[in-house]
N, C-alpha and C positions, 0 to 999 in steps of 0.2 A: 746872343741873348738866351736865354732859358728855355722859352719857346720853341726857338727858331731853329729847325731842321738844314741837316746840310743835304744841296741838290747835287748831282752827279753827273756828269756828260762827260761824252766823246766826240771828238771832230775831225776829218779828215778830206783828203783830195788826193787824187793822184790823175797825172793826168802825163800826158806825153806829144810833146811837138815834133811835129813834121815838116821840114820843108820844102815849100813848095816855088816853082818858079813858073810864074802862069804865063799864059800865051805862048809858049814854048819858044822863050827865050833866055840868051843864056847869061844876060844883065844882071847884075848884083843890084841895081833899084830896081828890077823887078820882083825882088824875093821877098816872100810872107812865109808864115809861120803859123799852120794850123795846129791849132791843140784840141783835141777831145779829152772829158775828164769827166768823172764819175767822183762827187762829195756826197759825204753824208753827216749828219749830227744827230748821235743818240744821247737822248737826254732822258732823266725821268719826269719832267714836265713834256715834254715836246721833242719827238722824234721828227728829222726830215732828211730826206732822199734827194738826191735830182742829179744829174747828168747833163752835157751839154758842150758845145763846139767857141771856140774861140779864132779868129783870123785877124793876122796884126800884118800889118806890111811896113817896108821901111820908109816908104812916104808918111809916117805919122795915122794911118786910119786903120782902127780897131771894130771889129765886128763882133757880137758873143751871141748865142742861143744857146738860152739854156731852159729847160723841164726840170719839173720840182712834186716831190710827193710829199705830205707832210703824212703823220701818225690819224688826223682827222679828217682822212682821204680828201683832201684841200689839194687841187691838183693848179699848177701855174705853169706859164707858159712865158720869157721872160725874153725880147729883143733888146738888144742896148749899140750902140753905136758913138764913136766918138774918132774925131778929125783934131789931129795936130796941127796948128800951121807958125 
Protein backbone atom coordinates (compact mmCIF):
# COMPACT_ATOMS: atom_id res chain seq x y z
CA UNK A 1 0.00 0.00 0.00
CA UNK A 2 1.18 3.69 -0.05
CA UNK A 3 1.29 3.80 3.56
CA UNK A 4 2.66 0.74 4.51
CA UNK A 5 6.41 0.56 5.44
CA UNK A 6 8.56 -2.42 4.98
CA UNK A 7 9.76 -4.18 8.36
CA UNK A 8 13.19 -5.93 8.40
CA UNK A 9 14.50 -8.85 10.44
CA UNK A 10 17.08 -11.35 11.01
CA UNK A 11 16.75 -14.87 12.54
CA UNK A 12 19.02 -17.39 13.52
CA UNK A 13 20.31 -20.65 15.72
CA UNK A 14 23.17 -22.45 15.98
CA UNK A 15 23.41 -24.84 18.11
CA UNK A 16 25.54 -28.23 18.41
CA UNK A 17 24.62 -31.83 19.74
CA UNK A 18 26.38 -33.99 21.86
CA UNK A 19 26.15 -37.44 22.54
CA UNK A 20 25.64 -38.71 25.56
CA UNK A 21 25.32 -42.31 26.93
CA UNK A 22 24.04 -42.06 30.56
CA UNK A 23 24.59 -44.29 33.35
CA UNK A 24 27.68 -45.37 31.91
CA UNK A 25 26.50 -47.85 29.65
CA UNK A 26 27.38 -48.81 26.61
CA UNK A 27 23.53 -49.63 24.88
CA UNK A 28 22.62 -47.88 21.81
CA UNK A 29 18.89 -47.48 23.80
CA UNK A 30 20.66 -45.81 26.12
CA UNK A 31 21.87 -42.93 23.99
CA UNK A 32 20.46 -39.15 23.95
CA UNK A 33 21.54 -36.23 22.33
CA UNK A 34 22.18 -32.97 24.32
CA UNK A 35 22.03 -29.77 22.34
CA UNK A 36 22.95 -26.36 23.65
CA UNK A 37 22.01 -23.46 21.32
CA UNK A 38 22.04 -19.81 21.30
CA UNK A 39 18.99 -17.89 18.85
CA UNK A 40 18.31 -14.70 18.20
CA UNK A 41 15.82 -12.36 16.18
CA UNK A 42 16.72 -8.84 15.34
CA UNK A 43 13.89 -7.16 13.95
CA UNK A 44 13.09 -3.43 13.73
CA UNK A 45 9.80 -3.83 15.70
CA UNK A 46 11.07 -6.54 18.20
CA UNK A 47 14.47 -7.78 19.08
CA UNK A 48 14.87 -11.11 21.07
CA UNK A 49 17.78 -13.08 22.54
CA UNK A 50 17.64 -16.49 24.38
CA UNK A 51 19.78 -19.40 24.77
CA UNK A 52 18.99 -22.88 26.01
CA UNK A 53 19.58 -26.75 26.39
CA UNK A 54 17.75 -29.41 24.50
CA UNK A 55 17.78 -33.60 25.67
CA UNK A 56 16.22 -36.09 23.22
CA UNK A 57 16.72 -39.95 23.91
CA UNK A 58 15.90 -42.64 21.68
CA UNK A 59 13.05 -44.01 23.84
CA UNK A 60 10.95 -41.03 22.41
CA UNK A 61 11.33 -38.40 25.50
CA UNK A 62 12.47 -34.85 24.72
CA UNK A 63 13.39 -32.31 27.41
CA UNK A 64 14.20 -28.37 26.41
CA UNK A 65 15.23 -25.21 28.78
CA UNK A 66 15.44 -22.52 27.32
CA UNK A 67 16.01 -18.36 28.63
CA UNK A 68 14.87 -15.54 26.56
CA UNK A 69 15.75 -11.68 26.53
CA UNK A 70 13.52 -9.65 24.48
CA UNK A 71 14.69 -5.66 23.33
CA UNK A 72 11.82 -4.62 26.43
CA UNK A 73 14.12 -6.28 29.00
CA UNK A 74 11.02 -8.91 29.05
CA UNK A 75 13.09 -11.76 30.53
CA UNK A 76 11.38 -15.79 30.20
CA UNK A 77 12.21 -18.80 31.47
CA UNK A 78 10.63 -21.57 29.20
CA UNK A 79 10.48 -25.71 30.34
CA UNK A 80 8.85 -27.99 27.81
CA UNK A 81 8.65 -31.58 27.82
CA UNK A 82 7.29 -34.23 25.59
CA UNK A 83 6.90 -38.31 25.61
CA UNK A 84 6.70 -40.39 22.40
CA UNK A 85 4.97 -43.56 22.86
Amino acid sequence: GAGAGMQHSLSGEIAYGVALRYFGRSDASRAALLTPYGRFNLGTADSRWAAGLRLANSRGLQLGLEAGLDLHTSYDLLLTGRLHF
